[in-house]
C-alpha positions in Angstrom: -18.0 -14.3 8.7 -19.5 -11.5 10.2 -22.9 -10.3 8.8 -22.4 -6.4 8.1 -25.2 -3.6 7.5 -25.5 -2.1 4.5 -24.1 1.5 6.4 -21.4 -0.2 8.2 -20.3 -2.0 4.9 -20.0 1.6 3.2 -18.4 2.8 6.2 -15.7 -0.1 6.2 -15.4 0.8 2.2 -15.0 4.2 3.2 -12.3 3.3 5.5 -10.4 0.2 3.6 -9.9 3.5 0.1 -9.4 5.9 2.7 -5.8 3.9 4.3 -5.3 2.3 0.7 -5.2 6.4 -0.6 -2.9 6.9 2.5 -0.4 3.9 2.0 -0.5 4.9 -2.0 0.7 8.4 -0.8 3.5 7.1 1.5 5.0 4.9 -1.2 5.4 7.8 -3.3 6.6 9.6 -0.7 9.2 6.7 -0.2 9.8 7.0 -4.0 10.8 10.2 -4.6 12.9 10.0 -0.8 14.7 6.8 -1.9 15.4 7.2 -6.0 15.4 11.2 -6.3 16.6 11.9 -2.3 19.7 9.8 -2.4 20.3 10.7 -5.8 23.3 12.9 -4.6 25.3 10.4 -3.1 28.3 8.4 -4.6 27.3 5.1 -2.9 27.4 1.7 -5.4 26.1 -1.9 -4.6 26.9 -4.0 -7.3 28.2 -1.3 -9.5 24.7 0.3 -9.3 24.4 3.7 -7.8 22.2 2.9 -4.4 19.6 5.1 -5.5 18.4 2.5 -8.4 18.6 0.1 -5.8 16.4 1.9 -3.7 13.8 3.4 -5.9 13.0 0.3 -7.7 13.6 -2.6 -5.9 13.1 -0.8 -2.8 9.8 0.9 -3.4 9.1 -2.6 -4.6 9.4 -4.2 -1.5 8.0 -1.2 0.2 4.9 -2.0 -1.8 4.4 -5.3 -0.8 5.2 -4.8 2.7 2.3 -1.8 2.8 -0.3 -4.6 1.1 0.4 -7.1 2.9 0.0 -4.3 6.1 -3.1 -3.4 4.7 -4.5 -6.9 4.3 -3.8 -8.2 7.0 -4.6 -5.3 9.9 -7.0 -2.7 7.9 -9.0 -5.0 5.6 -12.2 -6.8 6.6 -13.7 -9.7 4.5 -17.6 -9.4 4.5 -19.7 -10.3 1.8 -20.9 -7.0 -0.9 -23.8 -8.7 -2.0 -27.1 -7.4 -1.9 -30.3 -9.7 -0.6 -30.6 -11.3 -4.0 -27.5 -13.4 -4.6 -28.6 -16.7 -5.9 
């Protein structure tokens, strides 16, 4: 693991709330598109109206999809603590 400074740690911080803020925002966007968007349309899976479908189970899966996004491309593991960690 790769030893961080004390700046560059804030600045991955910084970085990892910054994108986590950003993919929050998107799977509301996705939300509202996907439960409220399609709302209009007759379409049924399952005798559900699609737009269930979609806005739960969908922004479910959209959910994990942007985590496991996140955690595997954006997010660094480096240590937080300070020089006294014993």
């Amino acid at each position: 693991m790769k030893i961080f400074s004390d700046a560059e740690k804030f600045s991955l911080i910084k970085r990892e709330a910054f994108f986590t803020a950003l993919a929050l925002v998107g799977l509301i966007i996705f939300w509202l598109c996907a439960g409220f968007g399609i709302a209009d349309f007759d379409l049924k899976f399952l005798h559900l109206p699609l737009w269930i479908w979609l806005g739960v189970f969908g922004t479910w899966f959209f959910a994990i999809f942007i985590s496991f996004f996140l955690s595997k491309k954006l997010f660094k593991n480096f240590d937080l603590g300070g020089d006294n960690d014993e």
